[in-house]
N, C-alpha and C positions, 0 to 999 in steps of 0.2 A: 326723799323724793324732791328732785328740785321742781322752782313754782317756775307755771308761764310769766311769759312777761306782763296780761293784763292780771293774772295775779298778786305779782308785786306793783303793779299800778295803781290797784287796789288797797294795798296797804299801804304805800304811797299817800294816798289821797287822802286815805282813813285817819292817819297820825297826822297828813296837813291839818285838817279841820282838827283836830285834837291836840293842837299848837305843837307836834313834834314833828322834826326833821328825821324821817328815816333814809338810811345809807345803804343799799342793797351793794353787799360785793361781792363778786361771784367766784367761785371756788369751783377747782375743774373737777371733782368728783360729784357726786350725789348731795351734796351740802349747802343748805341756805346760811348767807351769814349777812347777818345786819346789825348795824350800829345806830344805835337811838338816842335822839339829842332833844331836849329843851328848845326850843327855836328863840324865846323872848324873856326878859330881854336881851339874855345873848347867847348865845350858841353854848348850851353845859349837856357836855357828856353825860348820860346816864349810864350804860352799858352793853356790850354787844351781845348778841344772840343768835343763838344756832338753829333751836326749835323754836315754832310760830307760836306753843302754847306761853314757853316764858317770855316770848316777846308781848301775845295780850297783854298776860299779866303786867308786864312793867309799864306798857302804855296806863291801865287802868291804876297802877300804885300812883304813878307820876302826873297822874292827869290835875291840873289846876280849873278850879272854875272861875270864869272870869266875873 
């Protein structure tokens, strides 16, 4: 199921405040795909994802407390 756009704004927003950079890239069939990055101190790959559930999960593995 692809997401609306405040959908992914949403998760956008979600990883800002959760110090990650997500990458929404859009794929011309039914496919969500996103790349999830570290924001600080410098931009580190975590990994991309297809489904929203293994994207929680990696925000929530990855998550630092400041």
């Amino acid at each position: 199921m692809k997401l609306s756009k405040n959908e992914i704004a949403d998760l956008e927003f979600d990883a800002d405040l959760m110090g990650f950079r997500l990458v929404y890239l859009p794929k011309p069939l039914d496919n969500n795909y996103f790349v999830l990055y570290h924001k600080e101190p410098v931009l580190t790959y975590i990994g991309h994802y297809s489904n929203l559930n293994d994207l929680n999960v990696a925000m929530q593995k990855n998550y630092v407390v400041k």
